[in-house]
N, C-alpha and C positions, 0 to 999 in steps of 0.2 A: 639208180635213177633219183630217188630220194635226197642221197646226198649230193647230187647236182642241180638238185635243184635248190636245195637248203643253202650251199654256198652260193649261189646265183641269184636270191631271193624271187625265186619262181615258186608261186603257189600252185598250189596240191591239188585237183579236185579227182577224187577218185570215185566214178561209178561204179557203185558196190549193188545196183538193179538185183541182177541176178545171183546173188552171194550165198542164197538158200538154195538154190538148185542145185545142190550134190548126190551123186549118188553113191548109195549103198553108206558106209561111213569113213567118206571122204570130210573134210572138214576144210575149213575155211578161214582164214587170218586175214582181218581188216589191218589194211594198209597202215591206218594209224596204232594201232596196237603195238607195230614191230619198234617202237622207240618215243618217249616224250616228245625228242624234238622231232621228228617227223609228222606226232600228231598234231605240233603247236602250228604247221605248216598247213593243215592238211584240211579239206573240207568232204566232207564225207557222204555222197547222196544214195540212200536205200528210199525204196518204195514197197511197197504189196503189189502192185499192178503185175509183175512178170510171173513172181511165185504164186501167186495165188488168183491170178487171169481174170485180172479186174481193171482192166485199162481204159482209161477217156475216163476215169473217177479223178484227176487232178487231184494225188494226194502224195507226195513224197515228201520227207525229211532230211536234212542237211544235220548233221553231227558235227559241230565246231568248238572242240574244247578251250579254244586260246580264244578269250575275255575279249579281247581288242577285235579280233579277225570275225567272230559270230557281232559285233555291233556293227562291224562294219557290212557284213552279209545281209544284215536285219534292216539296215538304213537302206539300202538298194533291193530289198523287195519290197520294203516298204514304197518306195520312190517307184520300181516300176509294176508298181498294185497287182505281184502275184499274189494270190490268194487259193486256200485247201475248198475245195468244193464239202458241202455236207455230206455227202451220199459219200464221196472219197473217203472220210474222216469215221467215218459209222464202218465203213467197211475195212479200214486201216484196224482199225480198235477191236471189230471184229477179226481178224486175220490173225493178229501177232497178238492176242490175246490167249493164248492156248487153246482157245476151243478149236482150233484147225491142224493142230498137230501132228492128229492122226491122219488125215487126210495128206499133209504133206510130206510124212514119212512113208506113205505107200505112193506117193508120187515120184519120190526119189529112190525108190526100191528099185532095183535092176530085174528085168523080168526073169522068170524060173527058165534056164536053158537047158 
């Protein structure tokens, strides 16, 4: 898919929301990982809101390594004035801060059968 759309110059936006909800030790490979140039394509949006069930906090992040393409993202939320809520941003910092680790490792624990 990546390479059709690389050739095609169709951008990338990959909802990565849910990317920490594995279980047991399943693991996870962000979309732009799998190659430079797919990442130079690729807009990458994580939240805390799903893993950590904090939702209506208006706090997500866009991962845009290529220079040109995160100015050009920055220009249009600037333009259409989205903006991180406080309480979103205090709870984000909190979340993926490690202090919730434990908590999200027995979240993702498969129950004892």
């Amino acid at each position: 898919m990546a390479k059709i759309c690389i050739k095609n110059n169709v951008l990338i936006v990959s909802d990565e929301i849910h990317s920490e909800l594995l279980l047991d030790d399943n693991k996870f490979t962000p979309l732009a990982k799998l190659s430079a140039e797919i990442a130079k394509h690729t807009i990458t949006l994580v939240a805390p809101s799903k893993t950590f069930n904090i939702p209506g906090l208006f706090c997500g992040f866009a991962i845009i390594t290529d220079q040109d393409l995160r100015e050009r993202y920055e220009k249009e939320v600037s333009r259409s004035r989205m903006h991180v809520s406080s309480a979103g941003l205090y709870a984000a910092e909190a979340a993926f801060s490690g202090q919730c680790d434990d908590w999200l490792k027995e979240l993702n624990r498969l129950p004892d059968r």
